[in-house]
VMD Tcl script that builds the backbone (N, CA, C; Angstrom):
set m [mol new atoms 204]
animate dup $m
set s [atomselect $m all]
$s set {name element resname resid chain x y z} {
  {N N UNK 1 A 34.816 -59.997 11.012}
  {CA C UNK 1 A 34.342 -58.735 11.521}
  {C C UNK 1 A 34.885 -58.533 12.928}
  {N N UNK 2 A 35.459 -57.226 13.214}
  {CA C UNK 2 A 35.732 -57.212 14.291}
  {C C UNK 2 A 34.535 -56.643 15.321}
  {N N UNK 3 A 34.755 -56.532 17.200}
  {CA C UNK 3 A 34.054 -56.141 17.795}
  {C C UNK 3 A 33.381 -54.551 17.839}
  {N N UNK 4 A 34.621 -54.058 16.572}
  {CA C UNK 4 A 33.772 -52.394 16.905}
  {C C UNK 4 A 33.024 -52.284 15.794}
  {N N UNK 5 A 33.404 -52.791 15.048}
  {CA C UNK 5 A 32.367 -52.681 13.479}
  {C C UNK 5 A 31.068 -53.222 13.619}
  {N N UNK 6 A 30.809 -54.034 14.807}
  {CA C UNK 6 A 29.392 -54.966 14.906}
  {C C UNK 6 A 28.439 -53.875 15.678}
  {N N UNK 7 A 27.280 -53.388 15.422}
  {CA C UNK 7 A 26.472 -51.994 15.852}
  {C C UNK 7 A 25.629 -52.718 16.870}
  {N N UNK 8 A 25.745 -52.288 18.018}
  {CA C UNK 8 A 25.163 -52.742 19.340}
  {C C UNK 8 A 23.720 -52.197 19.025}
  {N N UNK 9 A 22.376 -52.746 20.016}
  {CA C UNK 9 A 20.946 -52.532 19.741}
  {C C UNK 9 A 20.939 -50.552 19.960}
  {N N UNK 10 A 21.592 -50.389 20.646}
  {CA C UNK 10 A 21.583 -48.822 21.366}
  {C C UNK 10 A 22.325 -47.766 20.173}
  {N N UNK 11 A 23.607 -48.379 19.677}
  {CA C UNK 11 A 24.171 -47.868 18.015}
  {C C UNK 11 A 23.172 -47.646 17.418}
  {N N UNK 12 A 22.238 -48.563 17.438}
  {CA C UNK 12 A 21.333 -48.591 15.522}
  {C C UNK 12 A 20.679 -48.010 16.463}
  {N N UNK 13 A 19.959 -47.609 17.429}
  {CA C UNK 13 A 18.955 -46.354 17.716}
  {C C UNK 13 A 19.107 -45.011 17.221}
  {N N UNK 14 A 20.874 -45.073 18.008}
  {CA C UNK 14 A 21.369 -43.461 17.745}
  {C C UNK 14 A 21.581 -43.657 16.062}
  {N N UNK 15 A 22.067 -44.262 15.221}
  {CA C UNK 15 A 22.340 -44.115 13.830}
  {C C UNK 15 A 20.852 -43.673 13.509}
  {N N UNK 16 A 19.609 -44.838 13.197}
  {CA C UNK 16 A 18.510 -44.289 13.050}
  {C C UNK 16 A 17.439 -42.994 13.886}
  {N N UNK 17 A 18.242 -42.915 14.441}
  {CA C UNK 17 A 17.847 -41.249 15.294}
  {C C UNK 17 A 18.450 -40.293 14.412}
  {N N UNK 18 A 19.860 -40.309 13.761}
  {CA C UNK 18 A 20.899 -39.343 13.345}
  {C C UNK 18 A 20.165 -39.343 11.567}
  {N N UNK 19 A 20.352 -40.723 11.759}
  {CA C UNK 19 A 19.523 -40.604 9.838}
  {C C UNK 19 A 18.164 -39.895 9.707}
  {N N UNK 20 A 17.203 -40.266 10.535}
  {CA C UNK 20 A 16.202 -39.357 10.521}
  {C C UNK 20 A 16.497 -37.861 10.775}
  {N N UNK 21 A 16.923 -37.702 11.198}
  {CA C UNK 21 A 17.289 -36.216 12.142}
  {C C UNK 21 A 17.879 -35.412 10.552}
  {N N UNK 22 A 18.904 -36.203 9.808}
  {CA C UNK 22 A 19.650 -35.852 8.752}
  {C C UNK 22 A 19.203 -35.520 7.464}
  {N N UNK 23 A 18.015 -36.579 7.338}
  {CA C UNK 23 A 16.772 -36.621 6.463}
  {C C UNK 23 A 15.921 -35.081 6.418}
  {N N UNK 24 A 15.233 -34.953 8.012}
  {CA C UNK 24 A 14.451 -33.874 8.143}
  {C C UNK 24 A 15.220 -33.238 7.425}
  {N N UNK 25 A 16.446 -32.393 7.674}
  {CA C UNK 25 A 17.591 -31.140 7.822}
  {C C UNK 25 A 17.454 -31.348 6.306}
  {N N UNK 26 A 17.487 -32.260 5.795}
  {CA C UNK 26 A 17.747 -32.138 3.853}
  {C C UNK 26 A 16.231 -32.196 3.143}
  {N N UNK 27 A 15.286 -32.583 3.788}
  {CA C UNK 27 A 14.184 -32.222 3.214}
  {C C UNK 27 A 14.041 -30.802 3.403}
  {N N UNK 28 A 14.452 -30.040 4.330}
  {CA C UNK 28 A 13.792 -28.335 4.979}
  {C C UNK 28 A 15.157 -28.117 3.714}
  {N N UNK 29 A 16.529 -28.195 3.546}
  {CA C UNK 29 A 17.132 -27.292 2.786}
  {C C UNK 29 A 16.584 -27.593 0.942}
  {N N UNK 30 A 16.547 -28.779 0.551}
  {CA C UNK 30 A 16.068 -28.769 -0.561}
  {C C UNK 30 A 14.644 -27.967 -0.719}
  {N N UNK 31 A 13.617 -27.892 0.108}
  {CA C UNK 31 A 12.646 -26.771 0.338}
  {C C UNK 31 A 12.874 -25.687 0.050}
  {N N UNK 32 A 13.719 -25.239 0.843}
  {CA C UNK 32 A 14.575 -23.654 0.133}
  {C C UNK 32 A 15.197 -23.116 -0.738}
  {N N UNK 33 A 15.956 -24.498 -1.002}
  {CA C UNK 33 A 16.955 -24.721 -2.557}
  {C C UNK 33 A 15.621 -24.204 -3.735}
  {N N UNK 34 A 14.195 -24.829 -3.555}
  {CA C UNK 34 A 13.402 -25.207 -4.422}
  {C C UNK 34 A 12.950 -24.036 -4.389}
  {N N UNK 35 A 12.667 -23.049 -3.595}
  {CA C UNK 35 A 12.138 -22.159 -3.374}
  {C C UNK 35 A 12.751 -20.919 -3.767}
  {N N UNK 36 A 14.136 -20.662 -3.962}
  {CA C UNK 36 A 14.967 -19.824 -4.054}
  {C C UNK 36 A 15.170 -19.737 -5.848}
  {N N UNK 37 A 14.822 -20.893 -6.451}
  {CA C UNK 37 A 15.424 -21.199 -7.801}
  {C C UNK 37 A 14.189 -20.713 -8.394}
  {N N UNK 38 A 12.665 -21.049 -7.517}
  {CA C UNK 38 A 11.393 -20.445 -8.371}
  {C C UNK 38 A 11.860 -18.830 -8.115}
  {N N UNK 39 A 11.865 -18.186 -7.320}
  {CA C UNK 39 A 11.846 -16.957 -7.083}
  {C C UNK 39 A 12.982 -16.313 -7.748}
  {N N UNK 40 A 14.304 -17.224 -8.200}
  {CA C UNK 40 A 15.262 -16.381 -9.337}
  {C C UNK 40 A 14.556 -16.229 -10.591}
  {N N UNK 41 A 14.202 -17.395 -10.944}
  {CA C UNK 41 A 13.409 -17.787 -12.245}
  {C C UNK 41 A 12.192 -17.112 -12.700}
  {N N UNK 42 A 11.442 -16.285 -11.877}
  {CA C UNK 42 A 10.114 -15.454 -12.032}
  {C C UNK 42 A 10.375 -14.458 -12.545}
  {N N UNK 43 A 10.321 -14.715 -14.165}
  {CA C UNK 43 A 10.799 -13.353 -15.314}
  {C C UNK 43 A 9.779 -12.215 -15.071}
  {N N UNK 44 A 8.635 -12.859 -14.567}
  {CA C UNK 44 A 7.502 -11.527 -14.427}
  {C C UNK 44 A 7.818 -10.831 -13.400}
  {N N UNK 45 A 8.086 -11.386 -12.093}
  {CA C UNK 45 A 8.926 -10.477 -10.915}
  {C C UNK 45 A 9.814 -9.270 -11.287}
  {N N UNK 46 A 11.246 -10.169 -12.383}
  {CA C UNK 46 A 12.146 -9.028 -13.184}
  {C C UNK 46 A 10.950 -7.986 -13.785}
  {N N UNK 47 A 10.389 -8.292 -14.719}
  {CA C UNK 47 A 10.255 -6.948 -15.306}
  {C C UNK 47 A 9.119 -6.339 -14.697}
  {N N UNK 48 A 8.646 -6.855 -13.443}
  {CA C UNK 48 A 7.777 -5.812 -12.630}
  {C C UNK 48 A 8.302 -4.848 -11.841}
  {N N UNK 49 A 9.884 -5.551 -11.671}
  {CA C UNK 49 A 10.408 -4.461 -10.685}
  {C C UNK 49 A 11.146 -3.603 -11.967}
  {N N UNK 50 A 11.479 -3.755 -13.152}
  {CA C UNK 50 A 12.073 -2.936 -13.795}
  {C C UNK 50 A 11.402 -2.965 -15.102}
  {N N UNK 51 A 10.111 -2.237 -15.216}
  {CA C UNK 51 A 9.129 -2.279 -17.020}
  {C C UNK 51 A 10.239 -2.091 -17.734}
  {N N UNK 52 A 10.854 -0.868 -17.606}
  {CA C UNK 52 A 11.531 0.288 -18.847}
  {C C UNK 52 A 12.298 -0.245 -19.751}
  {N N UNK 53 A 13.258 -1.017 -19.140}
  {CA C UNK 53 A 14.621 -1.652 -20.224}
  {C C UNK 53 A 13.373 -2.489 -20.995}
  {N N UNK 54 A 12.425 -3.272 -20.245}
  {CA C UNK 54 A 11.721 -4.471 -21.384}
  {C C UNK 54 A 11.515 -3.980 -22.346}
  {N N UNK 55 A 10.363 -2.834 -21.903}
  {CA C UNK 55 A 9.247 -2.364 -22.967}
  {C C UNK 55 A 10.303 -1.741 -24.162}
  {N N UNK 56 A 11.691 -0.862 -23.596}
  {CA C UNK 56 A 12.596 -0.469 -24.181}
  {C C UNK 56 A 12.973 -1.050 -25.913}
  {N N UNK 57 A 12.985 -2.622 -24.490}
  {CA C UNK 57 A 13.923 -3.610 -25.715}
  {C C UNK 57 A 12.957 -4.355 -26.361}
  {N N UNK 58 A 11.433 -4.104 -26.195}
  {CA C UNK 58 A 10.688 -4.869 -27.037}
  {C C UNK 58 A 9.902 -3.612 -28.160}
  {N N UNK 59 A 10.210 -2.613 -28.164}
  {CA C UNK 59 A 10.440 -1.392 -29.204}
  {C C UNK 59 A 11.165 -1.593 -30.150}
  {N N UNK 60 A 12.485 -1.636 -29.108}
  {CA C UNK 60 A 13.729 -1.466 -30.728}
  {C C UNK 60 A 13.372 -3.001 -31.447}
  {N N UNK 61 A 12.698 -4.057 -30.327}
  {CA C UNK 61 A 12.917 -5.071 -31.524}
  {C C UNK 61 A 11.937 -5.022 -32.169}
  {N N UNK 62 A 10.527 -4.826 -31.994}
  {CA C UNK 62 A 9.803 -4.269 -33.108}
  {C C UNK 62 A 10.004 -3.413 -33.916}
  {N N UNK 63 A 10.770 -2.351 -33.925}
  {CA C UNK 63 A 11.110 -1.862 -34.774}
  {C C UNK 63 A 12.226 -2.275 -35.917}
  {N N UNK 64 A 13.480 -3.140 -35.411}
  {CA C UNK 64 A 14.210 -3.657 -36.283}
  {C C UNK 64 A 13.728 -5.441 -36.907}
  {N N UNK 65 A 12.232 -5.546 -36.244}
  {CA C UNK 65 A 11.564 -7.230 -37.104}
  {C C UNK 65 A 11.167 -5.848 -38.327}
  {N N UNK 66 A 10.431 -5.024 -38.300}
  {CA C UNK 66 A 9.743 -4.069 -39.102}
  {C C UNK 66 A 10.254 -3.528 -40.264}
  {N N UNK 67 A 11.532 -3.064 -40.032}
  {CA C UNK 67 A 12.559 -2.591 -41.164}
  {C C UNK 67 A 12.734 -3.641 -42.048}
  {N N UNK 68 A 13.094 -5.072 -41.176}
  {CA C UNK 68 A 13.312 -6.233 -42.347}
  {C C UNK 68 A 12.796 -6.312 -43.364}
}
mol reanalyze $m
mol bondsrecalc $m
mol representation Tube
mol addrep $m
């Protein structure tokens, strides 16, 4: 091993300062990640902001289970 590869007491502070620090930053974005994927995923959101096409398309398909 050479002398720069060996992590002085003051290195492993700043590394474990930087890893924590790095940690926080990816716990807060996976938070958002998590948060962003419920709020795409909320089919009731879709058809609250838009009834018409649903109710639309749950007509014609009652009507073409019906004909069968």
């Amino acid at each position: 091993m050479t002398a720069s590869a060996i992590a002085t007491p003051g290195s492993r502070n700043e590394i474990a300062a930087r890893t924590a620090r790095d940690g926080a930053a990816l716990d807060i974005a996976m938070g958002d990640l998590g948060r962003a994927l419920r709020k795409q995923l909320s089919i009731g959101d879709l058809v609250a902001e838009h009834p018409l096409p649903w109710l639309t398309g749950a007509f014609a398909f009652g009507v073409w289970m019906g004909i069968r």
